[in-house]
Phi, psi and omega in degrees: 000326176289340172289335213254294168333308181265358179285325178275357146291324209268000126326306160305330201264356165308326160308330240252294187329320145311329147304301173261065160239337155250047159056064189024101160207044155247027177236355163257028175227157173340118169322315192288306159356299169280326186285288210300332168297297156343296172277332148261040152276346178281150164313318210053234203288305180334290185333317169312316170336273203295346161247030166259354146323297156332282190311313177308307196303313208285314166333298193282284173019275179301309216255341139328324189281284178318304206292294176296007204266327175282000000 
């Protein structure tokens, strides 16, 4: 489960990658700039995959959890 967990921050955290890559200096460059950069880091459709993966894994958990806790 911790495998998982972390495969799915340093996924998230790819967009992010766009932001820190000129050693902050995005904030002396074009507002739209920084959006359009930003934004090619999305995923598109696949992200749907993974959270609707995420949920089922978080789901099965929870109802696990419940199932020992009675």
């Amino acid at each position: 489960m911790n495998r998982f967990v972390m495969l799915f921050w340093l996924l998230m955290s790819q967009s992010a990658w766009a932001h820190h890559t000129r050693d902050h200096m995005m904030l002396a460059e074009d507002a739209a700039q920084v959006v359009a950069t930003t934004r090619e880091g999305d995923g598109g459709p696949l992200w749907w995959i993974l959270w609707v993966f995420l949920a089922v894994i978080l789901l099965l958990g929870f109802v696990r959890w419940w199932q020992q806790r009675t």
